[in-house]
N, C-alpha and C positions, 0 to 999 in steps of 0.2 A: 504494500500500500504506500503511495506517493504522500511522505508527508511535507505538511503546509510549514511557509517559510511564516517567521512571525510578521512580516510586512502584509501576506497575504494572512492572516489571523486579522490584523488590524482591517483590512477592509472587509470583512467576514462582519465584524463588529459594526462599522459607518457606513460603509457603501452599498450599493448594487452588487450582490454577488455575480462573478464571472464565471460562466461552466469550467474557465480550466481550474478557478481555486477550489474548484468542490472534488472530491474523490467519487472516483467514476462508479463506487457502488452507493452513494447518497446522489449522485446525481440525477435519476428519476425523480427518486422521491422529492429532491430538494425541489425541481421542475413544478413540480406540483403545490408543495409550500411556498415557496419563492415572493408570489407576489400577493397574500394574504399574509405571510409573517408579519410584516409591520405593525398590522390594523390586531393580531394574537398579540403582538407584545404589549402593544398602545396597552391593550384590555387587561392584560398580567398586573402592568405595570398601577393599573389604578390603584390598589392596594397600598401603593405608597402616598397617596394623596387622599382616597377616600375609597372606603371598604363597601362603597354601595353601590349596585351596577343596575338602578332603577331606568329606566328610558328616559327622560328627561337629563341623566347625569349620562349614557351613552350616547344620544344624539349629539349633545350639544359638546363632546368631549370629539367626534369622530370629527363633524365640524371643522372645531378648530384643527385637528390633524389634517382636514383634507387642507386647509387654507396653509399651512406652513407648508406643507408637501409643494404649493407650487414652485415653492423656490429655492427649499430646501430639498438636498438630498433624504431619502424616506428615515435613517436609522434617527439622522440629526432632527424631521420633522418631529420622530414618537419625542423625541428626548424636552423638545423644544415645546410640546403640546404639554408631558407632565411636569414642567418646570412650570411654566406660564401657570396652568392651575394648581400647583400647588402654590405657586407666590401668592394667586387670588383667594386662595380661601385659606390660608396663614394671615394674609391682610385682616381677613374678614374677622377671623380669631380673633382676633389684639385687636381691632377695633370693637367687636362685641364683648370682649372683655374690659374693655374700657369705659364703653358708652353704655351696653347693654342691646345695639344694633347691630347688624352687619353692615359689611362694605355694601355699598351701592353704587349705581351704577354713573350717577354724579359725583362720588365720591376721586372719581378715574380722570374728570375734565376740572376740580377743583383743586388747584395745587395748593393754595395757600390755607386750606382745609386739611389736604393730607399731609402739611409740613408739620398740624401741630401732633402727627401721631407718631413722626418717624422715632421719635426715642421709645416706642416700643419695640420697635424690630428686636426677632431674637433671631437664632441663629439659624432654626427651620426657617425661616422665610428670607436672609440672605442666602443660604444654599437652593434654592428653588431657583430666586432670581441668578445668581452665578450659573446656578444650571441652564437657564434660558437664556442667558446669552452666550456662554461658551457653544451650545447647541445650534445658536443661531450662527455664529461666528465660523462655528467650523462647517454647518452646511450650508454656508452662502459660500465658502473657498472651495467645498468640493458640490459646487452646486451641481443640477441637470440641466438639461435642454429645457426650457419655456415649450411646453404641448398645451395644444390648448384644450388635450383630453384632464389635464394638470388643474389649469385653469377654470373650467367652466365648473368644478365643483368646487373650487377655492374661493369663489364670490356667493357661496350660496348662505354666509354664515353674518361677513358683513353687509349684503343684502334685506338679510332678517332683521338686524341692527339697526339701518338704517331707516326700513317702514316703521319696524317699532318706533324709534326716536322723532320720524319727522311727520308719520303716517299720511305721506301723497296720496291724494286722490282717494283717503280711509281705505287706503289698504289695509291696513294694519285689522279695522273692524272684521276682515275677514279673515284672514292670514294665522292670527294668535290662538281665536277663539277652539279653529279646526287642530290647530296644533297641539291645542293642551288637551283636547278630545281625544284626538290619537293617541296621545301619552298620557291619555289613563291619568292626568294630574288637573291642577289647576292655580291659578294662579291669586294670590293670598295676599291680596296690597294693604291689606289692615293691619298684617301682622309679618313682618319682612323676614323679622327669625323662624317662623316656623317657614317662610317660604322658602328662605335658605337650606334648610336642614330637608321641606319635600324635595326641591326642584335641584338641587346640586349647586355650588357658586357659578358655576357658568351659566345652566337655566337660571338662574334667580336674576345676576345681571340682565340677563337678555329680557326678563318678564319687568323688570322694575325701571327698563330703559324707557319704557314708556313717556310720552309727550303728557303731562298733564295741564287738560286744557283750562284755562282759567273761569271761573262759574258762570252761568249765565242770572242776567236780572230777571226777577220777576218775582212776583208777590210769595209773602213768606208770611206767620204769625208773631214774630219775635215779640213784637210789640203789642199781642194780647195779654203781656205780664203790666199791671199796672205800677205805674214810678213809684219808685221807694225813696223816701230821704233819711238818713240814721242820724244827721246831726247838722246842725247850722255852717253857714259857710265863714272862712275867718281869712280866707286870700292870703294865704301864706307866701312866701317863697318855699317853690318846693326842690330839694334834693332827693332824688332814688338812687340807689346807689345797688346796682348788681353785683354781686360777691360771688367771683369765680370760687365755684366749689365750695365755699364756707358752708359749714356742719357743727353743728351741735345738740345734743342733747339735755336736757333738764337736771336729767338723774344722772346716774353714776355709769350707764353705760359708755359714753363717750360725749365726755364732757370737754369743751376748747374752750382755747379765750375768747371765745365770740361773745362769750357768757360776760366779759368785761364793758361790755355794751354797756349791760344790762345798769351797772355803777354810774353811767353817767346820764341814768335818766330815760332808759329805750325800754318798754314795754316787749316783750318777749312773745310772740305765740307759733304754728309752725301751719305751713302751707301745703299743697302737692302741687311739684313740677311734674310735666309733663313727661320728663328726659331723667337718665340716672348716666353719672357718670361721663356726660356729654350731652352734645348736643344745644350747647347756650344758645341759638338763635332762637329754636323753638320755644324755651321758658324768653327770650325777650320777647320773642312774637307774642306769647301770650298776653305780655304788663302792659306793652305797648298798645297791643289793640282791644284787648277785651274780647278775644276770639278763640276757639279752641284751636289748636295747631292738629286737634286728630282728625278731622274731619277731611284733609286731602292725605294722600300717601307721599313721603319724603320730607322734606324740610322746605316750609315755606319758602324761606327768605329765597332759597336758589332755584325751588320750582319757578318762581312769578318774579322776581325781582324786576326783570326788565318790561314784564306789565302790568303791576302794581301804577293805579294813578298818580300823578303829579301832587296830587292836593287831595291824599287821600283820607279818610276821618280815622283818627286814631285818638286816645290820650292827649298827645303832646300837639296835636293839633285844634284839641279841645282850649287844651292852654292858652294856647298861641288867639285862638278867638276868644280869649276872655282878656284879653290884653296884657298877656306875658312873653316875652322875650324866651323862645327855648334854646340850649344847649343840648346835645348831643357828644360824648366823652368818649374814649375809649384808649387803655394805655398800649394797642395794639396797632399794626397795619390796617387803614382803610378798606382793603378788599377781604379782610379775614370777614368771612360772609355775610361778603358783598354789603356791608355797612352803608360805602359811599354811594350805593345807589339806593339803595334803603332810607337812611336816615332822610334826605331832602323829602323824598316823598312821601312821608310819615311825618312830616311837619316840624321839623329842627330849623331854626332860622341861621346857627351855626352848628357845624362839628367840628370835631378836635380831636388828633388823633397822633400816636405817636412819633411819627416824623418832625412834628412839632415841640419834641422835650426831647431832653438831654439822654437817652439812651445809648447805652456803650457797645448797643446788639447782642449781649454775651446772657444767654441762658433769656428769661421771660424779665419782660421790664418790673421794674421795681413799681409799687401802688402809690408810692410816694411823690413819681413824675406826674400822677393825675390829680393828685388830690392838690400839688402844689399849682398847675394848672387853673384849676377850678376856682382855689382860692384867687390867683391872678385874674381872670376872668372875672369874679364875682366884685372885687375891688374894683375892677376899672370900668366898672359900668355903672349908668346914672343911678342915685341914691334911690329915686322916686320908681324906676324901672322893677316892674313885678319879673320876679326871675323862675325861670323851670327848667332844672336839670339834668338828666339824664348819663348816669355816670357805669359805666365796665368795667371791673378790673379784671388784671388777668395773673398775678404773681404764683397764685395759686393753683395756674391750669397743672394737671396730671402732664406727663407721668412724674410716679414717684418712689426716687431712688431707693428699694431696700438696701437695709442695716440690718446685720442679724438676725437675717429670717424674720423683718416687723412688718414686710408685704411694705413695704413705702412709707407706713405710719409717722415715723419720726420725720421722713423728709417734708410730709406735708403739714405735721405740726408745726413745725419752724417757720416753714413759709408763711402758714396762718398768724401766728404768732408776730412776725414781721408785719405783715398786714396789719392787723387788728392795733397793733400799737402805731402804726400810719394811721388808722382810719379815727383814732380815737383823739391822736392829734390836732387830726384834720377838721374833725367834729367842734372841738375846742376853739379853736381858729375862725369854721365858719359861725359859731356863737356869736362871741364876738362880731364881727362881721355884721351880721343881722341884727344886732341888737346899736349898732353904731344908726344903723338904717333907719331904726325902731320900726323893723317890720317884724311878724312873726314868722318862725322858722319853722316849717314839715320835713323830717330826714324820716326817711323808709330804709333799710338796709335789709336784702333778702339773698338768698343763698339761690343761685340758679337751677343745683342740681347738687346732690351730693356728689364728694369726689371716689374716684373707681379706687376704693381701698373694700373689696367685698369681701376678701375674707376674716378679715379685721372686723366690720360690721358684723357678720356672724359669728364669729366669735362671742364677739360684745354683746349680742343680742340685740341689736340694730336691725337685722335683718334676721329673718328665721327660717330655718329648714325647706321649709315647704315651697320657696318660694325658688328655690335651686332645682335644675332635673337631676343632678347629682353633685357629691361634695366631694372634695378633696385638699390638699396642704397647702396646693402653689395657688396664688390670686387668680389663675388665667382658668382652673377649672370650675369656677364657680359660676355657671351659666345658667341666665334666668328662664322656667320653664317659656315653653314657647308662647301660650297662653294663662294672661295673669289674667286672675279676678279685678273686677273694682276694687275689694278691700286690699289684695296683695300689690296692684297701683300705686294705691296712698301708701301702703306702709315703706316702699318700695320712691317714692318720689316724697314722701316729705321731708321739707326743708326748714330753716329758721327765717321768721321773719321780723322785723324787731323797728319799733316806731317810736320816735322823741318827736314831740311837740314843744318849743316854744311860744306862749303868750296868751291869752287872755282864756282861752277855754283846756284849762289845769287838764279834766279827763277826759281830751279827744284821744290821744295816742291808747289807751286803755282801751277807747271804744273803736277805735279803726282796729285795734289787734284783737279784741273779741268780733267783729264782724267779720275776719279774715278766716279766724279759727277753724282749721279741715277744711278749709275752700278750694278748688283750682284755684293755679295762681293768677289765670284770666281775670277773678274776682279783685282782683289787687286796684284793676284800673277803674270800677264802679267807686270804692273808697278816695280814691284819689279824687275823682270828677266832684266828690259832695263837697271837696272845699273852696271850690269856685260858686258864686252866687248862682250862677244858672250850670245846673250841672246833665241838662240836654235829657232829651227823649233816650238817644240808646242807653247812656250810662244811668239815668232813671231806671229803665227797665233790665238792664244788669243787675244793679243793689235789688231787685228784688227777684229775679231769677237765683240768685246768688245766695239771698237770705232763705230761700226756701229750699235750695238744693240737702240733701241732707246727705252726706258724705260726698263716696264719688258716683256720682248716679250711671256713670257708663266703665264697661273697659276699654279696653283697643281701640274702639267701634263703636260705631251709636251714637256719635257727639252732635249728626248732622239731627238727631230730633230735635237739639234744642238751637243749634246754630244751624240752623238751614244754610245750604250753601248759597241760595241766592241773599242769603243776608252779608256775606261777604261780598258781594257783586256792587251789592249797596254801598258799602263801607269803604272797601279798597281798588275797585276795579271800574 
């Protein structure tokens, strides 16, 4: 028997096998295997990326092998196919271990969204990506001939892609629906995780690429809830102040210095975001508009951003018509999502954003460049100017470095702690400030989401058993079932939210934070509207939607009963 030189071993491995490197008694048979091996090993090889070989996770796996196949040599296209999905749902990992979501499919065209994840990378998900590009690298140098037998099945995966994303001519209405038919599956926009874990991360991108179209107008009930008012108007200046990640508890389970607040005057009670762990645009969409964020699939701000109206009704354009001057703050990049086209049309008459303060770029800005901002800003404007501010921090965004097995705990104490003696400064300062004015002073400080420290929280009892599909030691296995309840929601999204009032009515701060108590945090912006003299028909009929809701009336799903969609059509569009 002629044996193989290890040069011809090596193309046995990458290339097109040649009948002279086969030995002449495998050479039938190999004839026969030869040009379905690729698509058998593709299939072996899933095991290393995902142990499921459901139709949805073959289709959309063969797919992308037929599209690398066109330009890559076959051995480099299989290698190139499970690199590419394993990097996508290692991605999807560490971002669901973070946020509590998967990757999606905007998450791929948003760069300055996925820069703030890359310090999770571990070393599954650099080995994937090195896998895909050495794969790609070396079968673009031992490429094939362009066939256009190659071709014509290599466009059938960015084809699918594209009707989903741009749906010409409603293609798309026919296309997906017969697709998920065939595959025995379907597609689950209420609930992204579990539609990850049916459809495979590559079905799930392609079912979640979807165009969502912005709502259409037309009569709604919202406004059969009759106006509620909880307290007299007193025209404050107002400060909100978004606290990346900031967490606390009462008791002893996991108690911060957030709780230091509480010393100079802030009333304490606790809310539910909509987001755990991520996902800050959604808890600001909420404060901002007084809207639920559940009622489309994805994250507002980057579904609509670009057809959100000019002069849309929000809160802060509530303000702005009762004759307040708004600000808009953030100690980040403008386009961290997509703010600068956000804030204007949600009625900021300025923003302010970190390119504007002394930032060194090294690690997340400090909370310090915004607060000292604000307080600049608030100085140098007219004594008699009613002021409304809207402030982000961000020092406290995840990830967070473990020490000794503490899951990140201490890293994100510190940074809390750093914060919190900023904001408490800051607090002190804008006192002053206001009281120079002799106007009275509204500060709201609310935690947007708690931060991704899960196994820590269960531990502590923050979080409980039930709300995991399974438990384990390391933070990244603690994955929330695919379907929560309403109760497991709240326990699961609530947050601290904590109010100081300055000046003539001692117990408002007491009664906005008993009004807030168990509420979505959409309710936050009915409270805010009551200290303007006219606090408007929607945010009327908020404070009483709100006042009567009793816990979390929906889960995932279901929010459009009380927000109809054409009520946002009304509001934003």
């Amino acid at each position: 028997m002629k044996l193989l030189s290890p040069a011809a071993i090596a193309d046995i491995g990458f290339r097109k096998l040649r009948p002279a490197t086969v030995p002449a008694w495998l050479a039938p048979a190999w004839k026969k295997v030869s040009p379905v091996a690729p698509v058998l090993l593709l299939l072996a090889m899933r095991i290393l990326v995902d142990t499921d070989w459901a139709a949805p996770r073959v289709l959309f796996q063969l797919l992308l092998f037929c599209f690398f196949f066109a330009f890559l040599e076959r051995w480099s296209a299989v290698a190139a196919t499970i690199g590419l999905e394993g990097a996508l749902l290692n991605g999807s990992w560490i971002k669901e271990d973070a946020t509590g979501e998967p990757l999606l499919t905007r998450d791929l065209f948003e760069v300055s969204q996925g820069a703030a994840l890359t310090g999770y990378a571990d070393w599954h998900l650099v080995f994937y990506v090195v896998l895909t590009l050495l794969a790609v690298g070396y079968g673009l140098y031992r490429h094939p001939k362009i066939l256009s037998w190659r071709l014509l099945p290599a466009t059938i995966l960015p084809a699918l892609f594209f009707i989903r994303m741009d749906n010409p001519a409603r293609l798309d209405d026919y296309i997906t629906p017969r697709l998920t038919d065939a595959l025995d599956t379907q597609y689950l926009s209420y609930n992204f995780r579990e539609n990850a874990r049916s459809n495979g991360i590559l079905g799930h991108l392609y079912l979640n690429a979807e165009t969502v179209p912005p709502p259409e107008h037309g009569p709604h009930n919202f406004y059969a809830a009759a106006p509620l008012r909880q307290f007299d108007a007193s025209t404050p200046d107002v400060f909100v102040v978004l606290c990346e990640s900031c967490f606390t508890t009462e008791d002893q389970r996991f108690p911060t210095s957030v709780l230091k607040l509480k010393d100079q005057g802030f009333a304490l009670t606790h809310m539910v975001s909509p987001v755990y762990g991520g996902g800050t645009a959604e808890a600001e969409f909420e404060v901002l508009t007084g809207l639920s964020s559940k009622v489309f699939p994805g994250v507002d701000y980057q579904n609509f951003a670009n057809q959100y109206r000019s002069d849309a009704h929000t809160i802060v354009s509530h303000f702005r018509h009762e004759g307040y001057h708004t600000y808009g703050l953030h100690d980040y990049y403008s386009t961290f999502w997509k703010r600068n086209i956000i804030y204007p049309k949600f009625g900021f008459d300025e923003t302010h954003f970190v390119d504007e303060m002394d930032w060194s770029e090294e690690g997340w800005p400090d909370d310090s460049l915004l607060f000292n901002k604000v307080l600049d800003l608030y100085g140098k404007s007219p004594r008699k100017q009613k002021t409304m501010m809207f402030l982000a921090t961000v020092m406290t965004h995840g990830k967070y470095v473990g020490a000794n097995d503490d899951n990140g705990e201490a890293d994100y104490r510190n940074r809390l702690d750093k914060s919190i003696a900023d904001m408490q400064s800051f607090v002190t300062n804008l006192q002053k400030a206001a009281t120079k004015r002799k106007r009275p002073l509204l500060i709201v400080v609310f935690g947007d989401h708690k931060p991704g420290l899960t196994a820590v929280f269960n531990r502590d009892g923050v979080l409980s058993n039930n709300l995991f599909a399974s438990a384990g030691e390391r933070n990244e296995d603690f994955r929330f079932v695919p379907r929560l309840s309403p109760e497991q929601l709240a326990e699961r999204g609530s947050i601290p939210v904590l109010v100081k009032y300055v000046g003539k009515q001692k117990k408002l701060a007491g009664e906005m934070a008993d009004n807030m108590t168990g509420k979505p945090l959409l309710c936050m912006s009915s409270q805010l509207a009551q200290t303007t003299e006219r606090q408007g028909q929607f945010f009327g009929s908020l404070a009483r939607v709100c006042d009567e809701m009793n816990g979390m009336p929906y889960g995932e799903h279901g929010w459009e009963n009380t927000f109809p969609p054409a009520l946002y059509a009304e509001r934003l569009f």
